[in-house]
Backbone as ProteinMPNN parsed JSONL, in Angstrom:
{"seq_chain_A": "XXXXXXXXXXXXXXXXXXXXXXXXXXXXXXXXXXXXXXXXXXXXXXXXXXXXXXXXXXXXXXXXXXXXXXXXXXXXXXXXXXXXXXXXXXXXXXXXXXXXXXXXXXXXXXXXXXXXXXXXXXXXXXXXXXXXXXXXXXXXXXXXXXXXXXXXXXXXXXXXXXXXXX", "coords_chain_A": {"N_chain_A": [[108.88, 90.414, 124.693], [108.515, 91.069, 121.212], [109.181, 93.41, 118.94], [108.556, 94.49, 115.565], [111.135, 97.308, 113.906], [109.619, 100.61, 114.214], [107.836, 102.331, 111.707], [106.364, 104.537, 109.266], [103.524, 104.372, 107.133], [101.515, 104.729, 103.838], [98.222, 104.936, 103.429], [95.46, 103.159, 101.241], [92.173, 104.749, 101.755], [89.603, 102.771, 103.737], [86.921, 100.813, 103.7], [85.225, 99.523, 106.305], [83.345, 97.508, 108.712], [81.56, 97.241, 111.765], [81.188, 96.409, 115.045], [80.254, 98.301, 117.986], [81.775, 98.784, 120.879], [81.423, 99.887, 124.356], [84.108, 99.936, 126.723], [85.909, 99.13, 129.979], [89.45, 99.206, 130.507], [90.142, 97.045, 132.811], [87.393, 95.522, 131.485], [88.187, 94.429, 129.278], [89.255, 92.475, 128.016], [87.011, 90.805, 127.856], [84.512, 91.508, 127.126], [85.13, 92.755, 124.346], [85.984, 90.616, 122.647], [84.159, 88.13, 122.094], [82.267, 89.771, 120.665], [83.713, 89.939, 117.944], [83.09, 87.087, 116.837], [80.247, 87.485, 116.692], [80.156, 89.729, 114.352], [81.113, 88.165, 112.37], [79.013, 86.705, 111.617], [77.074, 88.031, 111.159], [78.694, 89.127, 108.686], [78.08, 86.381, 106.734], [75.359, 86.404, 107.053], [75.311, 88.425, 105.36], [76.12, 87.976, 103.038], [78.704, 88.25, 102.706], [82.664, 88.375, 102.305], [85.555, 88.85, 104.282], [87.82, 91.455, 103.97], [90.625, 91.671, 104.972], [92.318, 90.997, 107.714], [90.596, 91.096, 110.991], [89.977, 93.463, 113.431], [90.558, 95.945, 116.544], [89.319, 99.137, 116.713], [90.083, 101.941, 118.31], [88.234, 104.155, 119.497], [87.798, 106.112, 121.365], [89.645, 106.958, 124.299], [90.328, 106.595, 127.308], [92.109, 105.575, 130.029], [91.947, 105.532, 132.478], [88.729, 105.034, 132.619], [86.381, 104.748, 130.482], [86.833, 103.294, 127.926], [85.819, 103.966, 124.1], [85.192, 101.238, 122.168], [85.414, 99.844, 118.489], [85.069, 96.394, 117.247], [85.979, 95.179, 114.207], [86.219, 94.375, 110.918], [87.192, 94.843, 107.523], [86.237, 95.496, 104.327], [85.231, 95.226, 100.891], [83.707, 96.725, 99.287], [81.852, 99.596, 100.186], [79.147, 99.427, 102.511], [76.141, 99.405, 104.053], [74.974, 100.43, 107.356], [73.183, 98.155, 109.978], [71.477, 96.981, 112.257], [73.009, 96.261, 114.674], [75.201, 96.424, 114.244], [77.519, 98.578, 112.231], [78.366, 100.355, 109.494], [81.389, 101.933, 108.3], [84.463, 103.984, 107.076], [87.738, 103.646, 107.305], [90.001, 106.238, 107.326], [91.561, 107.602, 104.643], [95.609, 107.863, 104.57], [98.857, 109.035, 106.193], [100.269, 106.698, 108.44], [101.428, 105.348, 111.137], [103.331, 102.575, 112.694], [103.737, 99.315, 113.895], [105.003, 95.93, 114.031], [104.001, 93.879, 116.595], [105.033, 90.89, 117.83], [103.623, 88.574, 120.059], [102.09, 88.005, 123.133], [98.888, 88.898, 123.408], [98.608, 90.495, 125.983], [101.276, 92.166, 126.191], [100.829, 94.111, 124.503], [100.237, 96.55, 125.559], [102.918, 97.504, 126.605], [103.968, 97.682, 123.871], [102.523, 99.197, 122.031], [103.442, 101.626, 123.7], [105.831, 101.839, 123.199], [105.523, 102.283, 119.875], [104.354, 104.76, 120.439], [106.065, 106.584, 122.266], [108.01, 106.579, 119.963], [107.179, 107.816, 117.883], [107.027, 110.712, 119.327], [109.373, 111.072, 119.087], [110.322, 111.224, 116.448], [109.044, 114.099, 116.015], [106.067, 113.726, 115.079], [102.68, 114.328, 114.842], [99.528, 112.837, 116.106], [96.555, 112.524, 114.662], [94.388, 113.244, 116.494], [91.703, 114.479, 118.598], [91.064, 115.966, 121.326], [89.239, 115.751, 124.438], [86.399, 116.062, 126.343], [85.898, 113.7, 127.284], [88.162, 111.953, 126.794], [91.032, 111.281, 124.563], [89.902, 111.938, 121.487], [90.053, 109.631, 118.28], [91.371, 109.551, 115.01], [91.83, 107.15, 113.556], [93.022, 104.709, 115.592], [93.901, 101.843, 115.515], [94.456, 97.973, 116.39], [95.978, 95.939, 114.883], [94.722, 92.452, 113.815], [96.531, 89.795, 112.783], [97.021, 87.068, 113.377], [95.241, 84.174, 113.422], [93.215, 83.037, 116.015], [91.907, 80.42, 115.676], [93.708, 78.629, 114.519], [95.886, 79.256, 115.351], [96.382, 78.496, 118.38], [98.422, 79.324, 120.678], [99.027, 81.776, 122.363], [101.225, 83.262, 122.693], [102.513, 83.451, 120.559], [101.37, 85.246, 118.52], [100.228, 87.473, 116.245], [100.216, 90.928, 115.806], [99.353, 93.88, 114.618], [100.0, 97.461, 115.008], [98.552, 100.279, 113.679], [98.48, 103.996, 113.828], [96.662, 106.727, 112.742], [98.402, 109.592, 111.525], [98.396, 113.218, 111.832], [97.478, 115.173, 109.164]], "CA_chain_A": [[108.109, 91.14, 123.684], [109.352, 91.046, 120.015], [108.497, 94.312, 118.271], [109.129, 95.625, 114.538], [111.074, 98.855, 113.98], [108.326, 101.388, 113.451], [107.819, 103.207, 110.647], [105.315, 105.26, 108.322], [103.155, 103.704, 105.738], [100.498, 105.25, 103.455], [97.224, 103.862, 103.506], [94.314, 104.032, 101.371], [90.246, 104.594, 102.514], [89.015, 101.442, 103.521], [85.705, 100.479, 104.216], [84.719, 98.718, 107.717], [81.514, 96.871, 109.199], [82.388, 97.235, 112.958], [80.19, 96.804, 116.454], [80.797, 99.434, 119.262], [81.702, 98.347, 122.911], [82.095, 100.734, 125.837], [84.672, 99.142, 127.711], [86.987, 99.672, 130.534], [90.743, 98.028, 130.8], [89.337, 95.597, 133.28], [86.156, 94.249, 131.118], [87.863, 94.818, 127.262], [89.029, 91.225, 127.708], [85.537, 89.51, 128.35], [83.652, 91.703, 126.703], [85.36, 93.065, 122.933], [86.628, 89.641, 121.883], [82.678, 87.242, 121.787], [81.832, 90.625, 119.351], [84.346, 88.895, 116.813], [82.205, 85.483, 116.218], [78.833, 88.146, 116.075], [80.246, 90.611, 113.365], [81.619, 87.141, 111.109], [77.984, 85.67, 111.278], [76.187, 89.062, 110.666], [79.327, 89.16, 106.842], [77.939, 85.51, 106.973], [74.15, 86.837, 106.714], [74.759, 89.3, 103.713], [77.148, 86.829, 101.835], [79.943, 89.294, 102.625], [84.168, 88.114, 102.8], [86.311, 89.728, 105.083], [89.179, 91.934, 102.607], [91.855, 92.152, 105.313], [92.238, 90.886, 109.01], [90.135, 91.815, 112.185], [90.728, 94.773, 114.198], [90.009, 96.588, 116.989], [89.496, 100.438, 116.874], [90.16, 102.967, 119.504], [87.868, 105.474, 118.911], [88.094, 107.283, 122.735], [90.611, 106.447, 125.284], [90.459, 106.858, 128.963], [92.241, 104.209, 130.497], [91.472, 104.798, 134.107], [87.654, 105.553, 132.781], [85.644, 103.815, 129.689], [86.901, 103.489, 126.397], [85.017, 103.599, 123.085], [85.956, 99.963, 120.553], [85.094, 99.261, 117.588], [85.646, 95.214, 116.822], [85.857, 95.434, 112.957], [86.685, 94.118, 109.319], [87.704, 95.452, 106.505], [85.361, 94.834, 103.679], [85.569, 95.309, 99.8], [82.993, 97.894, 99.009], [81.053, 100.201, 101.052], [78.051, 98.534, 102.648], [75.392, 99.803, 105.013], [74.946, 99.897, 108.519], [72.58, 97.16, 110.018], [71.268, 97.046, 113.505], [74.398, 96.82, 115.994], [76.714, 96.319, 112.911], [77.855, 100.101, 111.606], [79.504, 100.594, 108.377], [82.2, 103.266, 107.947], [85.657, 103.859, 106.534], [89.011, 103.959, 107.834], [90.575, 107.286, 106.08], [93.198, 107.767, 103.954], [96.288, 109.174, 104.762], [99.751, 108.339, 106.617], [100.027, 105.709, 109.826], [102.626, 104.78, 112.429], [102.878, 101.071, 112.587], [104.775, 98.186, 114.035], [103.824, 94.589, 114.354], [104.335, 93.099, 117.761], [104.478, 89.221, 118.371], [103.935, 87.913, 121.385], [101.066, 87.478, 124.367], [98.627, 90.203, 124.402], [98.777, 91.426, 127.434], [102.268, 92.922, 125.715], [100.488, 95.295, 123.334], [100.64, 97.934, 125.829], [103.963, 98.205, 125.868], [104.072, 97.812, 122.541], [101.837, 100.717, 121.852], [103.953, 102.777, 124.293], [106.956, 101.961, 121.906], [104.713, 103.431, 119.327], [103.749, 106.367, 120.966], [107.242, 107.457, 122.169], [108.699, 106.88, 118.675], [106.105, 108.956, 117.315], [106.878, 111.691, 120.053], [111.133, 111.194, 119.142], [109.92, 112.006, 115.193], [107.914, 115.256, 115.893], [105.009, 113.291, 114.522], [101.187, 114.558, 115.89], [98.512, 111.865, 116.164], [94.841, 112.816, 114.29], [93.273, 113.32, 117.417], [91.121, 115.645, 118.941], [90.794, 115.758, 122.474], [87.434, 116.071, 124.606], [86.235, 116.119, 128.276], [85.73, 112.389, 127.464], [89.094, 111.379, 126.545], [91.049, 111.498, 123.227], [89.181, 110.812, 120.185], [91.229, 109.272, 117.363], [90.521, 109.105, 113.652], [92.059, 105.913, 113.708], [94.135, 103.677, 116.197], [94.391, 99.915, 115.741], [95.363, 96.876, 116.593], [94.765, 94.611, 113.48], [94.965, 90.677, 114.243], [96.772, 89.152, 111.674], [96.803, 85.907, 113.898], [93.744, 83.325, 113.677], [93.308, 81.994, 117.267], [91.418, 78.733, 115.8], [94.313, 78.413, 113.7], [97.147, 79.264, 116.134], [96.176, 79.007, 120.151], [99.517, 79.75, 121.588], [98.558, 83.401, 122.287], [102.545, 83.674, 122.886], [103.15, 83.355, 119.002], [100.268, 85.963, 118.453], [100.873, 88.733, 115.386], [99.613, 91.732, 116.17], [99.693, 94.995, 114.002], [99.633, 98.406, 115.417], [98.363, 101.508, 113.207], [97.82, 105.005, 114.145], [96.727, 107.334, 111.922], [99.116, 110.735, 111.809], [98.043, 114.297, 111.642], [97.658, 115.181, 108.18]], "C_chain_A": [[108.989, 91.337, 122.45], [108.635, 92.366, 119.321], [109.577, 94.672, 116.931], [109.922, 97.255, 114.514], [109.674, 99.63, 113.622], [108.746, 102.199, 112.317], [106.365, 103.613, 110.058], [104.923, 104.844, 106.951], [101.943, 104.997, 105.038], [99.601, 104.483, 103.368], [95.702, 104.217, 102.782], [92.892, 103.673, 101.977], [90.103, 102.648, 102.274], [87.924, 101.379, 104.118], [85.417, 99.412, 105.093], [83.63, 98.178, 107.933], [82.735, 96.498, 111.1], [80.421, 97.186, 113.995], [81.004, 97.504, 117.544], [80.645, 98.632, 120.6], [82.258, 99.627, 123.679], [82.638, 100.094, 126.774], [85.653, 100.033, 128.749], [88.214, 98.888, 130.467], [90.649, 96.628, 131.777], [88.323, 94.783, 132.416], [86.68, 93.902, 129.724], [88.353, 93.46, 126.902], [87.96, 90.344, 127.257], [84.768, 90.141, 127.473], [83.655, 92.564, 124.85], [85.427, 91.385, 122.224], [84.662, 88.067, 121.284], [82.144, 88.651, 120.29], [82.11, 90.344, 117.987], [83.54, 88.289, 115.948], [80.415, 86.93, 116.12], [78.979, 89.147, 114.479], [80.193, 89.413, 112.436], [80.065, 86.353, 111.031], [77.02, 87.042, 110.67], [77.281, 88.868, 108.667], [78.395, 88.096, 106.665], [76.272, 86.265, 105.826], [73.898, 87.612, 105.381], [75.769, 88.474, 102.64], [78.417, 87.967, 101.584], [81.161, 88.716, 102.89], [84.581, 89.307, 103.544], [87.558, 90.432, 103.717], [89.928, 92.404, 103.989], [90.836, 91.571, 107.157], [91.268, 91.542, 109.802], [90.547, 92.784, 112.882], [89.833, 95.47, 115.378], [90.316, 98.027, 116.886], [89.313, 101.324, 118.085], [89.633, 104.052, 119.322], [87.999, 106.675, 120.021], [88.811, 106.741, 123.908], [90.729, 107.007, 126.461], [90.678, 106.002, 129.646], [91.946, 104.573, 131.711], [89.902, 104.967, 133.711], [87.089, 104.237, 131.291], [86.213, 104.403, 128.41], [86.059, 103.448, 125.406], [85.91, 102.715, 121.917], [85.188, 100.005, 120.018], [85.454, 97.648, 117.108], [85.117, 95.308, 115.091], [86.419, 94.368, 111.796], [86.454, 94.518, 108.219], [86.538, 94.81, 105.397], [85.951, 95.375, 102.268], [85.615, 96.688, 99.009], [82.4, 98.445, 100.309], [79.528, 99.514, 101.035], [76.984, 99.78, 103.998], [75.243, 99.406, 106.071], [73.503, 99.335, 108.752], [72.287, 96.584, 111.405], [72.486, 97.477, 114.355], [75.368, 97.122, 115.319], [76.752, 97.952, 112.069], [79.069, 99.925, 110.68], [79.776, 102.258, 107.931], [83.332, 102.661, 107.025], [86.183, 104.562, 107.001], [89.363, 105.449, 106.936], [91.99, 107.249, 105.873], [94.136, 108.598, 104.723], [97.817, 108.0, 105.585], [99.096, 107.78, 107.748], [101.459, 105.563, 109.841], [102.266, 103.502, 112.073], [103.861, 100.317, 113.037], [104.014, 97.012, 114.076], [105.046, 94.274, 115.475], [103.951, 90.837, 117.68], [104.531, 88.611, 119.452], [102.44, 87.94, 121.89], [100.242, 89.01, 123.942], [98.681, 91.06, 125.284], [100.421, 92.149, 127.313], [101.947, 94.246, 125.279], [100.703, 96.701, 124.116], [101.731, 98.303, 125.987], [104.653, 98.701, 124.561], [103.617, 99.033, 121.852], [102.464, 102.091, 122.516], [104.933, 103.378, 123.053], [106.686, 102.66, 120.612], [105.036, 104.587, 119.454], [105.136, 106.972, 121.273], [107.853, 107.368, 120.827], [108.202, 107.789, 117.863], [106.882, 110.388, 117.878], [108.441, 112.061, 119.597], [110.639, 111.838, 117.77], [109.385, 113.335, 115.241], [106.903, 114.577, 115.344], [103.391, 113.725, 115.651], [100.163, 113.479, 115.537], [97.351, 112.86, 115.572], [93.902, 112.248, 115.187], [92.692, 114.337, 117.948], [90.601, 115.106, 120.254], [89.568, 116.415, 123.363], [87.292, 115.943, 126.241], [86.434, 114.396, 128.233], [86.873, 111.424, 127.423], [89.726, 111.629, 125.159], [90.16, 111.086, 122.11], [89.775, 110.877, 118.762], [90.341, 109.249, 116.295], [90.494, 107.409, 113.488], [92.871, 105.219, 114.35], [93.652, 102.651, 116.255], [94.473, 99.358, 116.072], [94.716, 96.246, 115.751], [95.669, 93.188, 113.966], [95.722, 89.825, 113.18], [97.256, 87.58, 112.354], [95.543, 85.45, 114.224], [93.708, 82.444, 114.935], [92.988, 80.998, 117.148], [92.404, 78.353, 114.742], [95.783, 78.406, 114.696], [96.802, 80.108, 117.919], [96.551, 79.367, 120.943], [99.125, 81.314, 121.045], [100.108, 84.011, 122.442], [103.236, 83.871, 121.668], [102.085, 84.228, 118.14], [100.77, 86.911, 117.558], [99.689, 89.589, 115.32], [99.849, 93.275, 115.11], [99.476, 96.245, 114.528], [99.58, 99.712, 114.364], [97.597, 102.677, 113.248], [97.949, 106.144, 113.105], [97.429, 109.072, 112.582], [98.131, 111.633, 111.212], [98.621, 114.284, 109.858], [98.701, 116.492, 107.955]], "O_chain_A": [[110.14, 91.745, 122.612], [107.415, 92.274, 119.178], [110.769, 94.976, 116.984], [109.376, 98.234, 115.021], [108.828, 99.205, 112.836], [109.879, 102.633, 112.105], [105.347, 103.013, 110.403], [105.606, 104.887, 105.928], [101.609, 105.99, 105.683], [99.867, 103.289, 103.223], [94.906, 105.045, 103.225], [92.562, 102.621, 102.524], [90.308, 101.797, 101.408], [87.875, 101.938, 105.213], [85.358, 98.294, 104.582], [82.762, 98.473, 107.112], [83.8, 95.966, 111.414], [79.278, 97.596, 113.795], [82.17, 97.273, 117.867], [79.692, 98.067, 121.136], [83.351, 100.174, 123.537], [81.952, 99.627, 127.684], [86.071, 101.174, 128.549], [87.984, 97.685, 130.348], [91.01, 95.487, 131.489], [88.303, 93.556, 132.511], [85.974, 93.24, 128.963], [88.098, 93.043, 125.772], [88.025, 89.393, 126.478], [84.128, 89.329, 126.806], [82.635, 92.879, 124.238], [84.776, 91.179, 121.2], [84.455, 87.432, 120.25], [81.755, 88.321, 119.17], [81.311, 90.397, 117.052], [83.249, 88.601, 114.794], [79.684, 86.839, 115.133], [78.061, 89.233, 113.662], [79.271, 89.463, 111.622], [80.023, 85.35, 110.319], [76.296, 86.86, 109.692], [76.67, 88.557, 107.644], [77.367, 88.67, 106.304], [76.127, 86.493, 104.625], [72.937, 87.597, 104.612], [75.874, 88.69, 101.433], [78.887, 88.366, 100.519], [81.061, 88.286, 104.039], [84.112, 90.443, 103.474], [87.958, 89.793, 102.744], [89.854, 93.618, 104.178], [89.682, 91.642, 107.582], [90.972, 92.663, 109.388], [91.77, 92.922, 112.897], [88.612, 95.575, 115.26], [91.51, 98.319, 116.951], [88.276, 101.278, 118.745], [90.324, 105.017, 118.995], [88.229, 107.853, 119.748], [88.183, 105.839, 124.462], [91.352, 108.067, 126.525], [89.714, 105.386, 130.1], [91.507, 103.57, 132.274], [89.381, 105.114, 134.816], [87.457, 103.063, 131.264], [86.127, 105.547, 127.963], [85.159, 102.68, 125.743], [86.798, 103.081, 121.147], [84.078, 100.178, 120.52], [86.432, 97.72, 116.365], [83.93, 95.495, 114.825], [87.182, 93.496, 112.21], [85.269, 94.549, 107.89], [86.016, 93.722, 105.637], [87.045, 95.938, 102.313], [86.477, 97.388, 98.477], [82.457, 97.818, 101.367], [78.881, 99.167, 100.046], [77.415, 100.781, 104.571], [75.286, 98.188, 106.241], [72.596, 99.757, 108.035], [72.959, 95.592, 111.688], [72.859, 98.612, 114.65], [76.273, 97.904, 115.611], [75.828, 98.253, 111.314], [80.221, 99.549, 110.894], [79.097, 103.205, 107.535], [83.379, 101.574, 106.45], [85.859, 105.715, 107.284], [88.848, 105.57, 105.825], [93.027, 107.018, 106.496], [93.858, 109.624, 105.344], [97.876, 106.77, 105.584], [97.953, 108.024, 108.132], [102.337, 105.619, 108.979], [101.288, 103.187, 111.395], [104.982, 100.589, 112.608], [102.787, 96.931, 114.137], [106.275, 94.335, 115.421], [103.031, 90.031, 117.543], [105.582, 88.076, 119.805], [101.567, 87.894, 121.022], [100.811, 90.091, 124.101], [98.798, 92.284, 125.212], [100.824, 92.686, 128.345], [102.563, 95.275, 125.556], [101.171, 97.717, 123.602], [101.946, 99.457, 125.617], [105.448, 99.597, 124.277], [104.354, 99.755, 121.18], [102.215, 103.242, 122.156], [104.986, 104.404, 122.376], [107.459, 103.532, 120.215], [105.79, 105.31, 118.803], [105.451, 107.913, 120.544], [108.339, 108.465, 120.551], [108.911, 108.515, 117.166], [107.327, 111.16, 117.028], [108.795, 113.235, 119.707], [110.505, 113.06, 117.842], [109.269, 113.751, 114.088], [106.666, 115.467, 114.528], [103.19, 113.451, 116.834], [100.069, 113.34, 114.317], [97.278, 113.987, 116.061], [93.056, 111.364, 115.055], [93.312, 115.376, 117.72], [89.9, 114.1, 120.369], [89.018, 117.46, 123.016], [88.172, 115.74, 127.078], [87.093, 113.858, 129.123], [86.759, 110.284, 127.874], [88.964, 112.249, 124.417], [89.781, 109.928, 121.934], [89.965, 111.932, 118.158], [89.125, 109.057, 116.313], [89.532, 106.654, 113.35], [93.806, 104.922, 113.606], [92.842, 102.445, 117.158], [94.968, 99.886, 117.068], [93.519, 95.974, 115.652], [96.835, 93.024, 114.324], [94.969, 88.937, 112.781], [97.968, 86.933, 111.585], [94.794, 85.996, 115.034], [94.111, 81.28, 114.917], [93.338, 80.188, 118.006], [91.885, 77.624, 113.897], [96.604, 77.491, 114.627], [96.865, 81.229, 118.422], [95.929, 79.77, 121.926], [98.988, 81.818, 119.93], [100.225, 85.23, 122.318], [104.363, 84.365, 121.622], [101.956, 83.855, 116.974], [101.856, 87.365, 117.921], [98.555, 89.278, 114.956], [101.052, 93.535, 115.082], [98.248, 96.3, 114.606], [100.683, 100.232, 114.201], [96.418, 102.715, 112.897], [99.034, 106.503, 112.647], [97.123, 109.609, 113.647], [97.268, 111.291, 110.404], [99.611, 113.736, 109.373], [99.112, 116.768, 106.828]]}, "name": "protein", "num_of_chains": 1, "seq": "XXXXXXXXXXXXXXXXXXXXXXXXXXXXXXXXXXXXXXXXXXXXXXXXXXXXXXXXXXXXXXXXXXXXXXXXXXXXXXXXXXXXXXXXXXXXXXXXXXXXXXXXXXXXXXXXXXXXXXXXXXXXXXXXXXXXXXXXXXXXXXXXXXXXXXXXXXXXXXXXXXXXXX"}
C-alpha cells in the first residue's frame, strides 16, 4: 500500500449529481460500481460534463450493518434532482486527505491511516452520530483513476477526503 502524508486542505462548495445505494461491505463491490456507467449516461441525457473525478460518498457507516453511498460527480453549476439521480453540494470548509495508490481492497487501511492521523492531531470529524450509524457531512473516496483507461487496479489513484468539524 503506497499512501500520501496526510494533511488539511480547504475546499470550496461543490455541486454533485449522485445516486444512493444501501449497501453492506459484502455487496458495495457488485452493487455501487454498475451506478457509475448509469449516473455518466443520465450527465449524457442533460448535455452535462463531469467538473472533477467520480466519487463515492459515505453518508452512514455501519460496517457490520448497511451503509448509506452516494456514487457521484462533481458538476459545474447547481442542477436539479431527476428521478434516481439527486443533486446536492459537497460543503465548504476544511478536509483530511491523502491519496492512496494501489488495489482497492487497500483503501481500508488507508482510511484507517486517515482516521488515526486525524485522532494524533486532535482533529473531530463533521459527524453526527445516530442509532443508525455515523452520519458524515462528507467522507470520500474520489477516483482519480479511469479503469477503461488504466485496468491494473494495482496502479489505481485513489483520493481520500473527510470533511473536519468546523
Amino acid at each position: 500500500m503506497k499512501i500520501t502524508p496526510p494533511k488539511i486542505i480547504q475546499r470550496d462548495a461543490q455541486p454533485y449529481v449522485s445516486i444512493t445505494a444501501n449497501v453492506t461491505m459484502d455487496s458495495i463491490g457488485q452493487e455501487l460500481p454498475p451506478l457509475h456507467g448509469e449516473l455518466d449516461a443520465w450527465l449524457v441525457s442533460k448535455g452535462l460534463q463531469p467538473a472533477g473525478p467520480p466519487f463515492w460518498k459515505y453518508n452512514v457507516i455501519d460496517m457490520a450493518g448497511t451503509m448509506e453511498v452516494e456514487v457521484g460527480c462533481p458538476v459545474a453549476e447547481p442542477v436539479s434532482s431527476d428521478g434516481r439521480v439527486r443533486a446536492a453540494v459537497l460543503p465548504a470548509g476544511r478536509y483530511a486527505t491523502l491519496t492512496h495508490t494501489g488495489h482497492p481492497s487497500e483503501l481500508m487501511p488507508a482510511t484507517g491511516a486517515l482516521l488515526d492521523w486525524a485522532a494524533e492531531q486532535g482533529l473531530e470529524w463533521d459527524v453526527v452520530d445516530s442509532a443508525d450509524g455515523p452520519h458524515w457531512a462528507a467522507r470520500l473516496e474520489v477516483y482519480l483513476s479511469d479503469p477503461a483507461e488504466q485496468p491494473d487496479m494495482s496502479t489505481w489513484v485513489t483520493e481520500l477526503v473527510f470533511k473536519v468539524a468546523d
